[in-house]
Each structure stands twice: as structure tokens, then as C-alpha cells.
LOFIGU-919885 format. One record per residue (C-alpha): residue in one letter; x, y, z. Coordinates in Angstrom, 2 decimals. Layout:
BEGIN
 tormar      xx      yy      zz
      A       X       Y       Z
...
***
This chain:
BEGIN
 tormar      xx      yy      zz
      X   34.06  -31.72   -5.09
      X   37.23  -33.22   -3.22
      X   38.90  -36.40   -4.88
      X   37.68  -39.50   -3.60
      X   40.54  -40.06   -0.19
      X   38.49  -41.91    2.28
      X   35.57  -44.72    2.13
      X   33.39  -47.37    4.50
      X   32.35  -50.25    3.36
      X   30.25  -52.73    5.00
      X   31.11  -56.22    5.17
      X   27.76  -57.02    4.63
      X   26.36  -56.83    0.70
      X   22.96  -55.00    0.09
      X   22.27  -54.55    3.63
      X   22.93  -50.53    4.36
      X   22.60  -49.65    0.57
      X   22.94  -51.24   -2.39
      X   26.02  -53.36   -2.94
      X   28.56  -52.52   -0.33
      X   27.66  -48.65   -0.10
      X   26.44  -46.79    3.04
      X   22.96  -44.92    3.21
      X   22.80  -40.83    3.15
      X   24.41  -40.37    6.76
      X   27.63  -42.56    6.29
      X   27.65  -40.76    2.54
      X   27.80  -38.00    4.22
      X   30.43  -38.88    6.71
      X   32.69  -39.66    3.90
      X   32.31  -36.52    2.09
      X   33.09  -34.91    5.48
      X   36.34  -36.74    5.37
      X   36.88  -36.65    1.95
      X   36.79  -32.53    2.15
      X   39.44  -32.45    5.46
      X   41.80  -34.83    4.03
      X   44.22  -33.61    2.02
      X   46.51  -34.93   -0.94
      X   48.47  -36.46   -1.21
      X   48.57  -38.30    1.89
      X   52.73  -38.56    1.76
      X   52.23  -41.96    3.67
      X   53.38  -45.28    2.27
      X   51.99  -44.54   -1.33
      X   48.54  -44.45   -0.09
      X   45.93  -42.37   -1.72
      X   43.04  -43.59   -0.34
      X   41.96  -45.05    3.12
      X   38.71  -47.66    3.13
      X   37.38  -48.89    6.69
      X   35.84  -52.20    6.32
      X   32.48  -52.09    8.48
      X   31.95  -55.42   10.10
      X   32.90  -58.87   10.76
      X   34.75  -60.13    7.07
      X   33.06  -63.33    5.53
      X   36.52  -64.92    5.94
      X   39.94  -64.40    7.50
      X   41.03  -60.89    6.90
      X   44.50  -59.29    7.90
      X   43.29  -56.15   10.42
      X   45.06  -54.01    8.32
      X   46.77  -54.02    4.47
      X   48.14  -51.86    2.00
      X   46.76  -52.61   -1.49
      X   47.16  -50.62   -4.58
      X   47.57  -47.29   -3.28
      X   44.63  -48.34   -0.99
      X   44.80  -48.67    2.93
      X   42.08  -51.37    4.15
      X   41.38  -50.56    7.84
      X   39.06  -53.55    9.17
      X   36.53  -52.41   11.92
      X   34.82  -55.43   13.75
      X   32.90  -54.13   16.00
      X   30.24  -53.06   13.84
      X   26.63  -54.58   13.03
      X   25.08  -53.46    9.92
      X   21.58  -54.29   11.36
      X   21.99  -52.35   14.54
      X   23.23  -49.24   12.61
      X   19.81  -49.01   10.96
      X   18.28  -49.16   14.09
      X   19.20  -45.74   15.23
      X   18.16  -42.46   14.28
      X   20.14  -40.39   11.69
      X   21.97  -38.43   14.72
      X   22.93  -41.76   16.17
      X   24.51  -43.21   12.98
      X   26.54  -39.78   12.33
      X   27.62  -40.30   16.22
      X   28.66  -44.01   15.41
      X   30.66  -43.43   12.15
      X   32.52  -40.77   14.06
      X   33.23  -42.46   16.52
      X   34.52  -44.74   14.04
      X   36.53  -42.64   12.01
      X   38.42  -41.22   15.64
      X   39.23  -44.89   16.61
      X   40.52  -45.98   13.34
      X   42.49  -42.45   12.82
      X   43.69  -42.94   16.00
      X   44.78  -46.48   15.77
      X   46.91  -44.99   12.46
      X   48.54  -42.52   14.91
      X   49.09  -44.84   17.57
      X   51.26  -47.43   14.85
      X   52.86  -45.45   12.41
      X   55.40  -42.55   12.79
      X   54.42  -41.08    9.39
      X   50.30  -41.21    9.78
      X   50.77  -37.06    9.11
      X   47.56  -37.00    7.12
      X   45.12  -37.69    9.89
      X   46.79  -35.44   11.90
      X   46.11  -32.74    9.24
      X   42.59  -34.36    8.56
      X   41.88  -34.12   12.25
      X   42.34  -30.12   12.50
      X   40.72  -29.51    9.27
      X   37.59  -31.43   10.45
      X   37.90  -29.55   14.29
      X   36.82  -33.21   15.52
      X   37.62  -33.42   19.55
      X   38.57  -37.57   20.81
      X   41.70  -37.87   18.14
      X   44.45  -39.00   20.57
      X   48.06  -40.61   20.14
      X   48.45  -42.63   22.83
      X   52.18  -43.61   22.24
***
């Protein structure tokens, strides 16, 4: 079992899955991620990456280093319409996801090594560095 490197978590309480957890899929997903990433990251003291899922309940910064923890916060998401779609469509959605986010950590720091390293060990195509 890999250490625990990478995490979503809905905005929205008890909606997906208990408490602020995702169903199997998004479970899945993370253990996906968890299993390609590799530690430590070497990147501003972080050891663990968490995309918030959602709109926040209140003003959020988009992005913040906390404990040893990168918070990532993903808008664009709706908890509701998720569980609309069919098991292939939520993998396809939390890819998708995971590429932008990863992306977005290439395209603003110099030093975002570990998601290029997470990004061959997972084979994923749609990773890009646009800088």
C-alpha cells in the first residue's frame, strides 16, 4: 500500500460519501495517484497534495500551503452532477481533474518535479506545461 500523497475532497459534506470522502471511483482515482507519486515530493515541504472539489462555503485562497499539505481548490465541480454519471464518466471527470490541476502546478512553479514524475509513472496523455 503506497503512503497516503494525494486526496479530493468535496466541498460539499455527506453528499458523495460520508463526511467529505469520495465514493469507490474517486477512491480509486486516489489510490491511482497515490501509487505513481512518489516521495518525497522535494517541493516546498509538501508531502501531500488535496484538491478541494467544488465551490468553498466561504472565501478560499485558490491555492495554499498548509502543514506539509498543498490545498489545490477546483471550482468547477458539482457534487450532484458527478453522481449523475456512470462509473466510466466519473473516472473520466476526476482525470480530467487531476491533468488540469497537475498541470496548473507545472504551469506556476519551476520546482513542481513530482507531477512530472507522477505523470510518467501513471502513462496519463493531456499533462502539458504551457509556459
Amino acid at each position: 500500500m503506497s503512503q497516503w500523497k494525494f486526496q479530493f475532497c468535496p466541498n460539499e459534506k455527506d453528499v458523495i460519501a460520508a463526511g467529505y470522502r469520495m465514493d469507490d471511483v474517486g477512491a480509486a482515482v486516489e489510490r491511482e495517484v497515490n501509487d505513481a507519486l512518489r516521495y518525497p515530493f522535494g517541493f516546498h515541504g509538501i508531502n501531500k497534495v488535496v484538491i478541494r472539489l467544488g465551490l468553498p462555503r466561504s472565501y478560499s485562497q485558490d491555492y495554499i500551503e498548509l502543514l506539509g499539505v498543498g490545498i489545490k481548490q477546483y471550482a468547477d465541480f458539482s457534487a450532484r452532477d458527478y453522481l449523475r454519471l456512470p462509473p466510466a464518466g466519473r473516472r473520466e471527470c476526476l482525470l480530467d481533474i487531476v491533468k488540469v490541476t497537475f498541470s496548473w502546478f507545472l504551469d506556476n512553479f519551476d520546482d513542481a518535479f513530482f507531477v512530472e514524475k507522477c505523470v510518467k509513472n501513471l502513462g496519463w496523455t493531456g499533462f502539458v506545461r504551457s509556459a
